[in-house]
C-alpha positions in Angstrom: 154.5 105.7 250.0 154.0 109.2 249.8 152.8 110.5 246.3 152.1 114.1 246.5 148.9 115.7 244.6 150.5 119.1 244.1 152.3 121.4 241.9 155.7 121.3 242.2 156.0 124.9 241.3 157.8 128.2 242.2 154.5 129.3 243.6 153.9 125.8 246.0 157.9 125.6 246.5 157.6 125.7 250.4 154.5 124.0 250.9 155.7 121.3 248.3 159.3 121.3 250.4 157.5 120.8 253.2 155.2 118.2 253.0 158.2 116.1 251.6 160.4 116.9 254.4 157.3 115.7 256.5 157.1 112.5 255.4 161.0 111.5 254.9 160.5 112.5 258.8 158.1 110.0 259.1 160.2 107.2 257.5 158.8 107.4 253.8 161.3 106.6 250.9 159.7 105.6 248.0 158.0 108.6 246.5 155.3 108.1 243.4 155.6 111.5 241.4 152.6 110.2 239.6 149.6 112.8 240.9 151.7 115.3 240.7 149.7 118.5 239.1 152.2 120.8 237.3 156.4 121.2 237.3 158.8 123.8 236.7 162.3 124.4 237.3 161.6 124.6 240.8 160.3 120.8 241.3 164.0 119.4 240.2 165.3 121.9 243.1 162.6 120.2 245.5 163.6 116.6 244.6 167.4 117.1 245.2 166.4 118.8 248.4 164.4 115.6 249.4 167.1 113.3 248.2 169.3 115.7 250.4 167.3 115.6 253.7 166.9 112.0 253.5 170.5 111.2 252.7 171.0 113.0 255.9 169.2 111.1 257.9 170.6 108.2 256.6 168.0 106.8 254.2 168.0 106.6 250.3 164.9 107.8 248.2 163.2 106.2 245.8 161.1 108.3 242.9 158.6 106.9 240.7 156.2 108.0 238.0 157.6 110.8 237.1 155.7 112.8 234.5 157.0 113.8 231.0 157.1 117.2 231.7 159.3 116.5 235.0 161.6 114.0 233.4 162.3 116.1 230.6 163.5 118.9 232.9 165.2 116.5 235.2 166.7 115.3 231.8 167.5 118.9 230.6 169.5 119.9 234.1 171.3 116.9 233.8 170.0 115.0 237.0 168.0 112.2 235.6 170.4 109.8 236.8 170.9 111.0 239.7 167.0 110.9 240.7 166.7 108.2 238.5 164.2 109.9 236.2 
C-alpha cells in the first residue's frame, strides 16, 4: 500500500506525481491518502493523473482516507465519485 506523507500541493506537484507514478510502476493500487500533509487544487489533478497512469497499465486504483479538506475539493470539482472520495 502506498500512503504518501506529503503535500499534495502546487508547490510538491511533481515530486507528489512522481512518487505515485513510482509505485503504480511497482504494482501498488490501493493508496491510503491518510498521512497526507496539506491539499490544494492541485492534489485532485494528481489523483486523476494516478487513476490515469494505472488505468493505462491495466490496473484500477483504490483511494482511502482521504482527508476533509481533500474530499471536499474532490467533492467541489465534481470527482468524488469517480475517485471514490
Amino acid at each position: 500500500m502506498f500512503q504518501p506523507a506529503f503535500p499534495l500541493t502546487l508547490n510538491h506537484a511533481n515530486a507528489a506525481l512522481a512518487a505515485g507514478l513510482d509505485a503504480i510502476r511497482s504494482g501498488e493500487t490501493r493508496f491510503d491518502m491518510g498521512q497526507v500533509t496539506a491539499v490544494d487544487s492541485a492534489a485532485v489533478a494528481i489523483l486523476l493523473a494516478w487513476r490515469r497512469a494505472a488505468a493505462q497499465q491495466g490496473a484500477a486504483l483504490s483511494f482511502s482516507n482521504f482527508p476533509p479538506t481533500l474530499h471536499s475539493l474532490a467533492e467541489l470539482y465534481g470527482v468524488a465519485g469517480m475517485l471514490h472520495a
